[in-house]
N, C-alpha and C positions, 0 to 999 in steps of 0.2 A: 268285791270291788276289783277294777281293773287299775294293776298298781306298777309301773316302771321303775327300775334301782337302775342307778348309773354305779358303777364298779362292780368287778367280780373278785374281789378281792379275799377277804379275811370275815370282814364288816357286810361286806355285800351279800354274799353266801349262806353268812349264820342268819341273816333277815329274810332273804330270799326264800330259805328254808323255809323258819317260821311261819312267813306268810301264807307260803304254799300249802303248810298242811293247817293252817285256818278255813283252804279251800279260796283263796281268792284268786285270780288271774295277772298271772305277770309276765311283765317282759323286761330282758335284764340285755344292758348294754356294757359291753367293755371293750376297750381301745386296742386288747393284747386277746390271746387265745384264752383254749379252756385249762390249758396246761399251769395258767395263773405264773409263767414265767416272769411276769412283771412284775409282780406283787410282791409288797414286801412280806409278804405272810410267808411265804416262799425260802425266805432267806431267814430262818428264824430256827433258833430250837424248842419254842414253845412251852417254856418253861414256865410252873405256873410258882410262884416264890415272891408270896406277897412280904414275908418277912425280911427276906435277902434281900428283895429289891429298895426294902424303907429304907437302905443308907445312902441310896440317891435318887428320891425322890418323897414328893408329900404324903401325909395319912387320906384323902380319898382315894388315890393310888392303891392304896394298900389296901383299905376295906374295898373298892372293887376284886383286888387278887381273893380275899378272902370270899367274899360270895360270890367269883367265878368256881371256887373247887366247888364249894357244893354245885352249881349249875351246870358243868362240863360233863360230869356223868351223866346228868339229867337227860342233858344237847345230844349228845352223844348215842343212848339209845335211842333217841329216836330215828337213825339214821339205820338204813338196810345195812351198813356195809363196815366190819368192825374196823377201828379205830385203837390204836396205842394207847391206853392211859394208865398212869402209873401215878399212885399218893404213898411214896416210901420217905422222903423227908430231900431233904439238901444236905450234900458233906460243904462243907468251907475251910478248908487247908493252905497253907503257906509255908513258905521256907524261913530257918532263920532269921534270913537279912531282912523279910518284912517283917517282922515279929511287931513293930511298934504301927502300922500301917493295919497289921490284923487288931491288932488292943482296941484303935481306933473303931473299925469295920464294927468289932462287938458292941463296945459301949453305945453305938448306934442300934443296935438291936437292939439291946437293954431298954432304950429309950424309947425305941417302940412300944414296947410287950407290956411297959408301964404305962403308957398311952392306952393302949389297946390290949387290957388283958382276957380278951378271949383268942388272942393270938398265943400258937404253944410259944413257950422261950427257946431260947436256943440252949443249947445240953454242951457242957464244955468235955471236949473228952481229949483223953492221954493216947500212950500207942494201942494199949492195950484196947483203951475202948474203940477207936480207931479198927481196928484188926478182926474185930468182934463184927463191925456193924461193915465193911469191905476189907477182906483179907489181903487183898494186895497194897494197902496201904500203910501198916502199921511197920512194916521193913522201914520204911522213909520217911513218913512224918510222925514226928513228937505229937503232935497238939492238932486239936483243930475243933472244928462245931457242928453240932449235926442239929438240924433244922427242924425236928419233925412235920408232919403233915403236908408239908409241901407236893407237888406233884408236878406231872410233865405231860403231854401228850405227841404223837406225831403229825406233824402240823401237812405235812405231803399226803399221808394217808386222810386226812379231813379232811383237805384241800378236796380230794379225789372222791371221798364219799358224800358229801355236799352237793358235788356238780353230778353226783349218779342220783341223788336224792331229786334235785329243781329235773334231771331229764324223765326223769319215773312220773315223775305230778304234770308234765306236759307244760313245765315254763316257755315261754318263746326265749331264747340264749341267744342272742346276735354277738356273734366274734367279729374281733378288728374292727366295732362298730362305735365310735366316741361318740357321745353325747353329751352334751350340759342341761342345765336345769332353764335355759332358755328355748329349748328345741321345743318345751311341751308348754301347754295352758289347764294345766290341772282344773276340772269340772265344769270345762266346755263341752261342746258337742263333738263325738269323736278324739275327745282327749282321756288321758287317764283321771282318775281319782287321786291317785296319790304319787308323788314322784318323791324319792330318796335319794341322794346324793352320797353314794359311799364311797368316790372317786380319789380318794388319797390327796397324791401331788396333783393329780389329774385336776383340780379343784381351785387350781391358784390362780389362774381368771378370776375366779368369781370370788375365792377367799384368798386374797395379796399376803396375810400374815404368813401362809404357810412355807415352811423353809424344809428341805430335805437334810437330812442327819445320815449319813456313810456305815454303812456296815456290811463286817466281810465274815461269810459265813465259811466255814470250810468241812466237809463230808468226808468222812474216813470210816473204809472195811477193816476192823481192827477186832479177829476173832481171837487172837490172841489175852485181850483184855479185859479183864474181869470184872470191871464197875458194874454197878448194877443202879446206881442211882447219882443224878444228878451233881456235878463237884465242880465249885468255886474255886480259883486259887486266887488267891490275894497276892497282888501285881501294882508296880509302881506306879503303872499308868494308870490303870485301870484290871475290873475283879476279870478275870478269864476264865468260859465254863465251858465244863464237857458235861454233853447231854449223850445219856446212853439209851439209843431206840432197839429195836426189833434184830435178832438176825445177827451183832456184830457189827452194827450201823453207829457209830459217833458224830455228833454235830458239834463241832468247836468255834468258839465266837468270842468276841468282847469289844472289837474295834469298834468306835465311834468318832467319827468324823465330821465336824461341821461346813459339808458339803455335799452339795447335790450332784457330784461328778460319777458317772456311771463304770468309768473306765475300768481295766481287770482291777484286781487284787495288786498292791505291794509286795515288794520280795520282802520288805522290811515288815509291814504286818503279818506277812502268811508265816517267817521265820519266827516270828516271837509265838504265833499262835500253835506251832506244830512244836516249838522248843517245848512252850509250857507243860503243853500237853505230854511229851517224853519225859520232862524232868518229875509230873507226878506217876505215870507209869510206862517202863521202857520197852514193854508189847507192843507201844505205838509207832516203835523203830521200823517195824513190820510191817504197818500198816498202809493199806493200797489208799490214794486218794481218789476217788470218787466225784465230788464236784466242789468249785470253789466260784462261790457264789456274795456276788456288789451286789447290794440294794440299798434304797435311800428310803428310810423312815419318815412320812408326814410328821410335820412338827410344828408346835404355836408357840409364841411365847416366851409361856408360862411352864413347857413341856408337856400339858394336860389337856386331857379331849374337850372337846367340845360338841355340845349342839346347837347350830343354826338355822332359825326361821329365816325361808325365802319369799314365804309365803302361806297362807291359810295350809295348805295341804302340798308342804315342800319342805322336809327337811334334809340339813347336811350336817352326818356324821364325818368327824375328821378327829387328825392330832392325836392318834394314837401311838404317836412315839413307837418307844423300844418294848412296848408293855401290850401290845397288840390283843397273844392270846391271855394275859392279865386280866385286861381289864374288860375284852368285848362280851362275856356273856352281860357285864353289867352294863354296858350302854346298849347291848338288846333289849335288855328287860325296859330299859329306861324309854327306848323308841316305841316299843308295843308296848306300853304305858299311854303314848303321848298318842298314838295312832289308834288306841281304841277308847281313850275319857279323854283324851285333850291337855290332862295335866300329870304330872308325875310323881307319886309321893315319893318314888323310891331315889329320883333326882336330888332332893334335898339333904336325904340319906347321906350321898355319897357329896355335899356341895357341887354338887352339878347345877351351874344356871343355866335356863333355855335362853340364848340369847335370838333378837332380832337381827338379821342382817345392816339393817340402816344403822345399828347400837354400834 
């Protein structure tokens, strides 16, 4: 079939893919480059933490995280070009002063695992286990949680093997080319067959609920520092993580903001986000920063994805929040469900309704 995706986003790219090595013909439009500089996938530590993340948000959330890890490796090889992935678990640590703020954060997992027990529990551990499982942490913190299973990937390295992937299969890629789902007449004459809408914010013409969510990522060369695996710190405001990639590469994040404003970073976010990050390891005193990176999260609601019929052969993926690489291999599966029988069992799975645009 001859099939158009609006976005080159996160959502766009992993469809893209698929499509292309089903062998059909496509042509993909996006309003920004191939650098995905606009994308919030961009600004992301791609952390895959269906358990961490159940203490703010709901159980389809979660069982999406759980059948993106098995999918991720799946996605993954199928791409020429290696890709970061990492399933060593999540640490969760905190100081003192949150001691009563971390109790909380637990007992919300707890509630989970009881939900959901094919999710692992969370493992309570002292210095010692601490020390055992990241040696430079057991000096400084008493207490904390290790996660198992969880995992992370490099979301710049996918980004980048993706767009080598769709140039390999001969996609048409039109840069700085915006489109919407009124530009085509899907199975006219000289029109496509199928048009996908993975445009984000790009989409709020046509879908008004969508609201952008602020978040400020920050990149630090920090070879000095030891982690080895994904670390939560429990924070008043909000949880703050260091994602450790490739090389000596950290990506530090938590901000969220209920605004679509693009503008730099705050001196008041970037200080609480580099503080955090010193106060659980002081290698980061050293550390070069790299890029500090604003992007705004599509967002509904409800805070939860959706898919909408525009039409017989027009769907629009959106609303993937802060849970991006969480949840998209499962509304892949869900879309090339709906694009090759028309219906989805695996939508149900996760309470996904297909909704109509008019609904």
């Amino acid at each position: 079939m001859n099939i158009v995706i609006l976005g080159a986003g996160l959502m766009g790219r992993l469809l893209a893919c698929q499509l292309a090595r089903a062998g059909h013909s496509l042509e993909l439009f996006e309003s920004g480059g191939p650098d995905a500089q606009t994308s919030a996938a961009r600004a992301a530590a791609a952390m895959l933490a269906p358990l961490a993340e159940s203490a703010i948000t709901e159980t389809p959330v979660v069982q999406m995280g759980m059948h993106a890890l098995q999918r991720w490796p799946e996605l993954i090889a199928q791409l020429d070009e290696p890709v970061f992935f990492q399933q060593e678990g999540t640490m969760v640590l905190w100081h003192r002063q949150d001691a009563a703020e971390a109790d909380r954060f637990s007992r919300l997992l707890d509630a989970t695992t009881l939900k959901l027990p094919a999710l692992p529990k969370a493992q309570r551990l002292d210095a010692n286990g601490l020390a055992q499982l990241e040696p430079s942490l057991g000096a400084r913190f008493a207490q904390g949680l290790y996660l198992p299973g969880e995992g992370q990937l490099d979301n710049h390295q996918l980004l980048a093997a993706m767009l080598h992937q769709l140039q390999s299969r001969g996609a048409k890629l039109h840069w700085n080319s915006p489109r919407s789902p009124g530009d085509f007449a899907p199975g006219n004459p000289g029109q496509p067959d199928w048009v996908f809408d993975c445009r984000g914010l790009g989409a709020r013409e046509q879908w008004p609920a969508l609201r952008g969510v602020r978040g400020e990522v920050i990149m630090l060369h920090a070879p000095e520092v030891k982690l080895s695996r994904p670390t939560r710190l429990i924070h008043p405001r909000y949880p703050i993580y260091i994602a450790p990639k490739e090389n000596g590469i950290f990506r530090i994040g938590a901000t969220e903001i209920e605004s679509d404003d693009l503008s730099p970073a705050s001196v008041r976010s970037t200080l609480e986000l580099l503080s955090a990050a010193y106060s659980v390891d002081s290698g980061f005193a050293e550390a070069r920063i790299l890029d500090l990176v604003t992007q705004c999260r599509p967002t509904l609601p409800d805070n939860l994805p959706s898919i909408r019929r525009l039409g017989d052969r027009v769907l629009q993926i959106n609303g993937l929040y802060r849970h991006g690489f969480l949840i998209a291999p499962a509304m892949l599966d869900v879309v090339m469900e709906l694009f090759n029988q028309q219906t989805s069992p695996l939508a149900s799975t996760f309470s996904l309704t297909i909704q109509n645009a008019q609904d």
